[in-house]
VOFIMI-865001 format. One line per 2 residues: their letters; for each residue x, y, z of N, C-alpha, C. Coordinates in Angstrom, 3 decimals, padded with zeros to 6 digits. Layout:
a = X/Y/Z/X/Y/Z/X/Y/Z; ...;
***
This chain:
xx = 000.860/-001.156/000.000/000.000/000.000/000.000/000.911/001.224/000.000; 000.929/002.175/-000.871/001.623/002.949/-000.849/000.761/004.287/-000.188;
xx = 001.105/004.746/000.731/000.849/006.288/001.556/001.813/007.620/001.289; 000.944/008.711/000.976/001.588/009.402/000.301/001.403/010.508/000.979;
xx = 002.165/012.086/001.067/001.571/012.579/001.360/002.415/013.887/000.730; 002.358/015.279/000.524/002.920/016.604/-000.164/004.283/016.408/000.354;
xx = 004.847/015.848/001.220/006.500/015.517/001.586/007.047/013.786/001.282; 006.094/012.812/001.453/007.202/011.935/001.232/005.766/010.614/000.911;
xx = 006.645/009.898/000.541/005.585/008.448/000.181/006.371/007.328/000.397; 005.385/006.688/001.290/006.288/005.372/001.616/005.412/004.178/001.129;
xx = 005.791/003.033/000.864/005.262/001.989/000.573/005.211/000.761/001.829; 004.055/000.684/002.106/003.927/-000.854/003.353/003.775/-002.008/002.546;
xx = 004.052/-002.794/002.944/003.975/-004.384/002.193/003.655/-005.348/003.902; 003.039/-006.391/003.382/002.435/-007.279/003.957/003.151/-008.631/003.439;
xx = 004.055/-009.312/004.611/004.573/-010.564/003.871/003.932/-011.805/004.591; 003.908/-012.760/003.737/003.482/-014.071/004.525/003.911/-014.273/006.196;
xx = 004.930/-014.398/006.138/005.227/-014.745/007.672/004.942/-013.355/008.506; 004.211/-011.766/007.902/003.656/-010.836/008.963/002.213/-011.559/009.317;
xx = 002.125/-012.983/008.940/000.456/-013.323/008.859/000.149/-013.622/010.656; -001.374/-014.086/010.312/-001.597/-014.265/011.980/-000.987/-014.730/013.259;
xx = 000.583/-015.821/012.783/000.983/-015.545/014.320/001.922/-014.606/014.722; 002.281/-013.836/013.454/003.341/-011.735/014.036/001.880/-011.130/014.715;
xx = 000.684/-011.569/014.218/-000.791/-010.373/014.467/-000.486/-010.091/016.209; -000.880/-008.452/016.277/-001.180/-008.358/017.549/-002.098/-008.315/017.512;
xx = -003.055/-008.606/019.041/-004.647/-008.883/019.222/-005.254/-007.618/019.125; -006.374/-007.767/018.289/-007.272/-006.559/017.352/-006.611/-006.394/015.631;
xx = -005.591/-007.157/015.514/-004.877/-007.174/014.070/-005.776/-008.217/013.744; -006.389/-007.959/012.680/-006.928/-009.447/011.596/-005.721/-010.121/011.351;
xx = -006.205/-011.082/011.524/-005.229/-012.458/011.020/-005.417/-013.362/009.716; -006.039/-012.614/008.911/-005.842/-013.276/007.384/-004.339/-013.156/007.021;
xx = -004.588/-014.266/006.016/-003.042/-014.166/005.238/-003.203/-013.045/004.183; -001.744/-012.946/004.081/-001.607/-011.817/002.896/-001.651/-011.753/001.993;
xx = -002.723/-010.830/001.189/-003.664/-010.909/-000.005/-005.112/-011.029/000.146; -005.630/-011.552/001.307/-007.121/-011.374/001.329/-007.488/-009.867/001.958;
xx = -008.371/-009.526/001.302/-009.261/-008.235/002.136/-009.418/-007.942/003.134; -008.976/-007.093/003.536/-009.521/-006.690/005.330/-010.763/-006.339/005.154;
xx = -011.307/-006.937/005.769/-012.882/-006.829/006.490/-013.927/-007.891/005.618; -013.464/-008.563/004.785/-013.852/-009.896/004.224/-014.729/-010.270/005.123;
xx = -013.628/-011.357/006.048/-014.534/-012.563/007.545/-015.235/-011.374/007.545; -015.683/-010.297/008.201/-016.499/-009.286/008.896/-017.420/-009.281/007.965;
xx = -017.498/-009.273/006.586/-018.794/-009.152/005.554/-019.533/-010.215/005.056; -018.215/-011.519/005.526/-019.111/-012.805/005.003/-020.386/-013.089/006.375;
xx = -019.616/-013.147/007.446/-020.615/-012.748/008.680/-021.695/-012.268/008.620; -021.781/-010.944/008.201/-022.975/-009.940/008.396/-023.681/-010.344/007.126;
xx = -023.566/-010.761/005.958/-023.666/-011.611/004.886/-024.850/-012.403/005.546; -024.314/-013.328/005.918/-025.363/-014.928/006.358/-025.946/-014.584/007.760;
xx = -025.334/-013.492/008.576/-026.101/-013.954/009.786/-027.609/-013.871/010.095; -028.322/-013.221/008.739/-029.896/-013.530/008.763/-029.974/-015.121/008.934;
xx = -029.427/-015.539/007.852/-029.324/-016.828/007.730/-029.305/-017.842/009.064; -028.315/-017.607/009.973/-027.777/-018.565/010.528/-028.826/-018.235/011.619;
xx = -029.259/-016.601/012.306/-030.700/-016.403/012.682/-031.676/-017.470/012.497; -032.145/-017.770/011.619/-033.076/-018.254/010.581/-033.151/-019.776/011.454;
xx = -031.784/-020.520/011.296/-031.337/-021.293/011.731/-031.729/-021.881/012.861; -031.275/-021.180/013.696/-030.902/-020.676/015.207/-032.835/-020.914/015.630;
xx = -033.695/-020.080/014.796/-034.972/-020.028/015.191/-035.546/-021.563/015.004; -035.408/-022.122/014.032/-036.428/-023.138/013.634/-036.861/-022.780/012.586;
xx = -036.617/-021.830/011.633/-037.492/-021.247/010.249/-037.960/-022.169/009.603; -038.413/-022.003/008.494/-038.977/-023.379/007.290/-037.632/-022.362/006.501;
xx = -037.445/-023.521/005.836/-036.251/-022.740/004.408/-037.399/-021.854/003.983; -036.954/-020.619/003.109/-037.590/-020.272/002.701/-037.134/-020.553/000.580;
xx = -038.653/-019.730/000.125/-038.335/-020.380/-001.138/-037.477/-020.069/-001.769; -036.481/-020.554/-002.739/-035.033/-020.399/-003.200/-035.447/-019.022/-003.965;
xx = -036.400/-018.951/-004.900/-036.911/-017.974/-006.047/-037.176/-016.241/-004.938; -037.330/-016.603/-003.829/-037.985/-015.234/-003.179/-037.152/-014.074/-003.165;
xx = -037.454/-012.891/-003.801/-036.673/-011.756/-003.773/-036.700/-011.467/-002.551; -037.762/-011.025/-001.488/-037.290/-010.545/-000.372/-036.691/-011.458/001.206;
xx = -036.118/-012.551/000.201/-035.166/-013.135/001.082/-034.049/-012.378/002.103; -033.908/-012.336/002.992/-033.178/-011.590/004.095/-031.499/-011.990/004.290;
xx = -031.532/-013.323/003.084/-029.831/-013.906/002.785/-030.077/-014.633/001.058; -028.794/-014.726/000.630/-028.374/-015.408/-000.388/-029.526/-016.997/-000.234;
xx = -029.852/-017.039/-001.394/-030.892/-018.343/-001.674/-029.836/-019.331/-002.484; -030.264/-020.084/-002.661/-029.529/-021.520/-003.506/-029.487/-020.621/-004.897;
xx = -031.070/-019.825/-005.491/-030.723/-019.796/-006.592/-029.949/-018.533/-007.161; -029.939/-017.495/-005.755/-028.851/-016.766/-006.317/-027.048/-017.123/-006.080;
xx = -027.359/-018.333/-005.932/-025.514/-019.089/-005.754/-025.700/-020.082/-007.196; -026.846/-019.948/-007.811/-026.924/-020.381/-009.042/-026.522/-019.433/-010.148;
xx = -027.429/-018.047/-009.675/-026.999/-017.037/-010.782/-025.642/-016.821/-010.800; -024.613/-016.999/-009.405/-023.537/-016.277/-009.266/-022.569/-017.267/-009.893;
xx = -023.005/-018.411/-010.010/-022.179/-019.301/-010.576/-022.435/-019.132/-012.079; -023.691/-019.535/-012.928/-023.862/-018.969/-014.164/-023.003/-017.743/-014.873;
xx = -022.934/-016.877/-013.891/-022.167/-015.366/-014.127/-020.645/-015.766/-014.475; -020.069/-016.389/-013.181/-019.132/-016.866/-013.329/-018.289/-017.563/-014.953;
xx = -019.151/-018.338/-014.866/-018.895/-019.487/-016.014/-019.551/-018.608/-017.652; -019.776/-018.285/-017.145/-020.228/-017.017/-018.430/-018.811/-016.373/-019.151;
xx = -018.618/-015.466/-017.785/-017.381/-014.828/-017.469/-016.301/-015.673/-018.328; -016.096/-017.012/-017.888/-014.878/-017.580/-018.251/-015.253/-017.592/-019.785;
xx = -016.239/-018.383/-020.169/-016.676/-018.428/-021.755/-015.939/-017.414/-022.545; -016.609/-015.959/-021.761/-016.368/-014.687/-022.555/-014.474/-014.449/-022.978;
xx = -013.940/-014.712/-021.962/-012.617/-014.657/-021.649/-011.854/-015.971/-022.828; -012.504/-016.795/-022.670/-011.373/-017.837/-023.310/-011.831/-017.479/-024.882;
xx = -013.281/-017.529/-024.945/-013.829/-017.117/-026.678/-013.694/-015.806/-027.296; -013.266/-014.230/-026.076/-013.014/-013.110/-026.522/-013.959/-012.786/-027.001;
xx = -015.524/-013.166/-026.878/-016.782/-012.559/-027.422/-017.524/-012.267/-025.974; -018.846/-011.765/-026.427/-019.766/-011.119/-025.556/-020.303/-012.933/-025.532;
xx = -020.627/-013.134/-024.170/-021.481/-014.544/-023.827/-022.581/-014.152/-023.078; -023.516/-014.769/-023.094/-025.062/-014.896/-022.872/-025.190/-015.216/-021.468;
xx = -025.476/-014.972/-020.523/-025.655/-015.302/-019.150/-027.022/-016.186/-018.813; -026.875/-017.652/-019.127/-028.038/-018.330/-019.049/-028.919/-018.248/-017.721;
xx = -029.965/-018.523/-017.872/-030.327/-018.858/-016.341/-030.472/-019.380/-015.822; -030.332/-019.650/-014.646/-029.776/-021.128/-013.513/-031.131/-022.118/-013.652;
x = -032.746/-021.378/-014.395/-033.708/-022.101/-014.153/-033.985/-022.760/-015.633;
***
């Protein structure tokens, strides 16, 4: 990460072995290269979900927009997207984003 400022710019780097056991406590302990604040978004992400869980819910239906977490079928679309993605990339054309249904 380079920090800069009207007098001087320095560059920080993050090496494998600064990973979680150099971390001091309140330092995230991912390895180096993942996102800070990732774990913290996959969390807040599902924890309707795991709520849900936790209660006794009925699943709810995969198709429902006002689902309160990720459904099966939007881990369908995201995969479709995906594999789209690659299509587009290896064929160098515009590809069609099928739908998971």
């Amino acid at each position: 990460m380079w920090v800069r400022s009207r007098d001087e710019a320095r560059l920080l780097t993050r090496r494998p072995e600064d990973g979680p056991a150099a971390s001091a406590p309140g330092i995230p302990s991912l390895p180096a290269g993942h996102s800070e604040g990732w774990a913290e978004a996959l969390r807040d992400l599902l924890r309707p979900f795991y709520a849900a869980i936790a209660a006794g819910e009925e699943p709810l239906d995969p198709g429902d927009p006002a689902a309160p977490y990720p459904t099966l079928e939007n881990g369908a679309r995201a995969v479709a997207f995906v594999e789209a993605t690659l299509a587009s990339a290896r064929d160098t054309r515009w590809t069609r984003v099928t739908s998971a249904r």
